[in-house]
C-alpha positions in Angstrom: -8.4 -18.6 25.5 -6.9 -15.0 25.2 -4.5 -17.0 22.8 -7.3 -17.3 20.3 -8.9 -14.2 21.1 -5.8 -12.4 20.0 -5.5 -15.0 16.5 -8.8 -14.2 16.1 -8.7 -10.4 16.1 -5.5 -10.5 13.7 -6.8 -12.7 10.9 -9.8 -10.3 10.9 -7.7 -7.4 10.9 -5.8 -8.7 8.1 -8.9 -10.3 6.1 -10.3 -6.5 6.5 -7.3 -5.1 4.8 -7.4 -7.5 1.7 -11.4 -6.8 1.2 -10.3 -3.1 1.0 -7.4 -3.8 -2.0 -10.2 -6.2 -3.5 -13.1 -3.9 -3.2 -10.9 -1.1 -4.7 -12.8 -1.5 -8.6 -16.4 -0.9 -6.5 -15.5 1.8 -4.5 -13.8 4.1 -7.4 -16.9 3.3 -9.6 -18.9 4.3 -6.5 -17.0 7.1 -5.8 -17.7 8.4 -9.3 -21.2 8.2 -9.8 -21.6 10.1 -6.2 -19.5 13.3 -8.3 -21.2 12.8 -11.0 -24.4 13.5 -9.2 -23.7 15.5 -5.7 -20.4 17.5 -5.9 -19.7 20.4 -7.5 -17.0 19.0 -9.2 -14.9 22.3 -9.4 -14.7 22.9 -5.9 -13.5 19.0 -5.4 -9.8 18.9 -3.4 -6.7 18.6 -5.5 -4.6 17.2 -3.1 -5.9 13.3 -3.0 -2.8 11.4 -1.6 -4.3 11.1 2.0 -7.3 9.4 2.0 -8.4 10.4 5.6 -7.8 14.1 4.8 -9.5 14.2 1.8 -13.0 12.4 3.6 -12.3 15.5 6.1 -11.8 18.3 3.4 -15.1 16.9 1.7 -16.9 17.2 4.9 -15.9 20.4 6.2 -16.3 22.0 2.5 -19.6 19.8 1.6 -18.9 20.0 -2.0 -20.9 16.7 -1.9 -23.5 17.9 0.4 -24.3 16.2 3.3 -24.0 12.7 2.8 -22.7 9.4 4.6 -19.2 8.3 5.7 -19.6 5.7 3.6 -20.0 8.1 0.0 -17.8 9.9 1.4 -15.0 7.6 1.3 -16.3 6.6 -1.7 -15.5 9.7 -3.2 -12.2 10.0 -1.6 -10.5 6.3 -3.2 -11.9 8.0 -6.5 -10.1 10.6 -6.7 -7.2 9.6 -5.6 -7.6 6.9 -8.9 -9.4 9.0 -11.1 -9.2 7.7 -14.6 -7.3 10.7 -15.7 -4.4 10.7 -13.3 -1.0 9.4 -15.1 0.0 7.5 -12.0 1.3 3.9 -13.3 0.6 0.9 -11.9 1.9 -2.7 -12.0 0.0 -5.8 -11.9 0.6 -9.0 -10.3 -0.2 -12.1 -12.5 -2.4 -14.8 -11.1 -0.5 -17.6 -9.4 2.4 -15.4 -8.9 4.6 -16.6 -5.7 7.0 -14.8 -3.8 10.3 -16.3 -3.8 11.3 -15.7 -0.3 8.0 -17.6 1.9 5.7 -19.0 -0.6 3.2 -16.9 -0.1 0.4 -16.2 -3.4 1.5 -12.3 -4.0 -1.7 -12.0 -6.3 -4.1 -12.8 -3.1 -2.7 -9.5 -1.6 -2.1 -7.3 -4.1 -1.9 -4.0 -1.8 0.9 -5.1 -0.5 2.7 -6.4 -3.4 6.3 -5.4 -4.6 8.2 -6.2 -7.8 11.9 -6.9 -8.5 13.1 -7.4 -12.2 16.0 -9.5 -12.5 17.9 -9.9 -15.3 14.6 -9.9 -16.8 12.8 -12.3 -14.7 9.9 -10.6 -12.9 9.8 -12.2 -8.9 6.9 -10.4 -7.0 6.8 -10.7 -3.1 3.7 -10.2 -0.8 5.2 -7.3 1.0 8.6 -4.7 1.0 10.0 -6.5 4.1 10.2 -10.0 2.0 11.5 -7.9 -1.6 14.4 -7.0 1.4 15.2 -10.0 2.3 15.4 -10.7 -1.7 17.5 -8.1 -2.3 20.1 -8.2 0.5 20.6 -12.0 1.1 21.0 -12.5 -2.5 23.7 -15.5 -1.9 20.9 -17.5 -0.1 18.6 -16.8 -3.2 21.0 -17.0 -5.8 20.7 -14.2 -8.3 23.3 -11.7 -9.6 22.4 -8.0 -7.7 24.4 -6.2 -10.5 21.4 -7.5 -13.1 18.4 -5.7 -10.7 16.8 -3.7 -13.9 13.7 -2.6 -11.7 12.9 -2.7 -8.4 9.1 -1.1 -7.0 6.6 -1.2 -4.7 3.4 0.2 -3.9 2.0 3.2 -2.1 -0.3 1.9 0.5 -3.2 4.6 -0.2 -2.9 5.0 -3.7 -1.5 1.5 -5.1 0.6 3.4 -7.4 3.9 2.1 -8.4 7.0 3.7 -6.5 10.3 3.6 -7.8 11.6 1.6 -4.3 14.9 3.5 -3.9 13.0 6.7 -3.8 9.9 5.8 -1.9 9.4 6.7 1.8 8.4 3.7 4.5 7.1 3.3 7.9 8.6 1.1 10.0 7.0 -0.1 13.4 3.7 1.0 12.8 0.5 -0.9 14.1 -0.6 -1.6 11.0 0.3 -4.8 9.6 0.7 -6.5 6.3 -0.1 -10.5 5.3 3.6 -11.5 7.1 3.1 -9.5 10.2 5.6 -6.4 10.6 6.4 -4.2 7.5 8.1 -1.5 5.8 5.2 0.4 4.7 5.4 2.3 1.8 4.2 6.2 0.4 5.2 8.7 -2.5 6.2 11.2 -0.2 7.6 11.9 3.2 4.5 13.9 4.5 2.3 11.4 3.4 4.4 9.1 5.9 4.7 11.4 8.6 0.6 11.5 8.2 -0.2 7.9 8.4 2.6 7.8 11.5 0.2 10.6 13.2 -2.7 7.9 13.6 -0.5 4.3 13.0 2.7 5.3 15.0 6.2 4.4 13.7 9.1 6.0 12.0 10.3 7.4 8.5 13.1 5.6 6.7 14.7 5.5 3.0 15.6 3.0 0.9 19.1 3.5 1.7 18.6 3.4 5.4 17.4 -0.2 5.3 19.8 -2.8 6.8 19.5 -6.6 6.6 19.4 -6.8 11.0 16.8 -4.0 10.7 14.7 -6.2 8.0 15.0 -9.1 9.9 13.8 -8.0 13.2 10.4 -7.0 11.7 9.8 -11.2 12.2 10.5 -10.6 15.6 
């Protein structure tokens, strides 16, 4: 019984994380007409990249007045996307597989990350399977020397991240559509934020070793 319990808790945990990436569109468009109406758009908070800090910053400052958690957040995923940032993002095509489980990428696209090979795009479903890609590249066949592009996604934002130069979290609670993962932000204080209420560590790129990728399926 506590078997089931526990299955039961994760796929809703998990089915709550996709809604969020899929409900993204509404929430931004949300989040704009709420500006467009309560804030005082001058006095809105520059600094977007934490989506928890922002809620808190619009709250304490009530540049939006008092309304609900709910605006609130609202507000927060929009300005982190706002129309006119330049942040770049890539999109995963419909019926696009990852190479390393199976998985349909485009079903989870928060999570996705994308290798260019030779110029062959191959998306995964998450940075720990792009890993395995990468490092057991004589299991998957592919010359690493013809890696053009390799990026993933920061997991407030869903802006596209250079992978070599993105920051992750490793052994966090939070998990992704293949359990454990490398979980990946812009910058190493947005990392150290989301540790402050996930748990976990900091690593680079260059810090990531194949034992250390495959213990995540531990």
């Amino acid at each position: 019984m506590r078997f089931f319990l526990t299955f039961f808790i994760l796929i809703s945990f998990l089915f709550s994380e996709e809604l969020s990436s899929v409900a993204l569109e509404k929430l931004k468009a949300k989040g704009e007409k709420i500006v467009k109406i309560f804030c005082d758009k001058s006095k809105l908070p520059k600094n977007n990249s934490d989506i928890n800090k922002t809620i808190e910053t619009l709250k304490s400052t009530k540049v939006c007045g008092d309304i609900s958690k709910d605006k609130l957040k609202a507000v927060a995923v929009y300005l982190q996307n706002d129309k006119n940032s330049k942040a770049k993002f890539f999109k995963v095509p419909n019926g696009a597989k990852c190479p390393v489980c199976g998985m349909f990428v485009y079903k989870y696209p928060k999570w996705a990350a994308h290798m260019v090979v030779n110029g062959k795009d191959f998306y995964f479903d998450g940075v720990k399977d792009m890993l395995k890609y990468y490092f057991f590249d004589k299991d998957f066949k592919y010359d690493r020397n013809k890696i053009s592009k390799v990026e993933v996604r920061d997991y407030y934002t869903l802006e596209s991240l250079n992978a070599t130069k993105a920051f992750y979290v490793i052994g966090s609670k939070i998990y992704g559509p293949m359990g454990n993962e490398l979980i990946p932000f812009k910058t190493q204080k947005e990392a150290e934020n989301f540790i402050n209420d996930h748990g976990g560590r900091v690593i680079k790129f260059d810090q990531t070793t194949p034992q250390m990728v495959m213990e995540l399926d531990k």
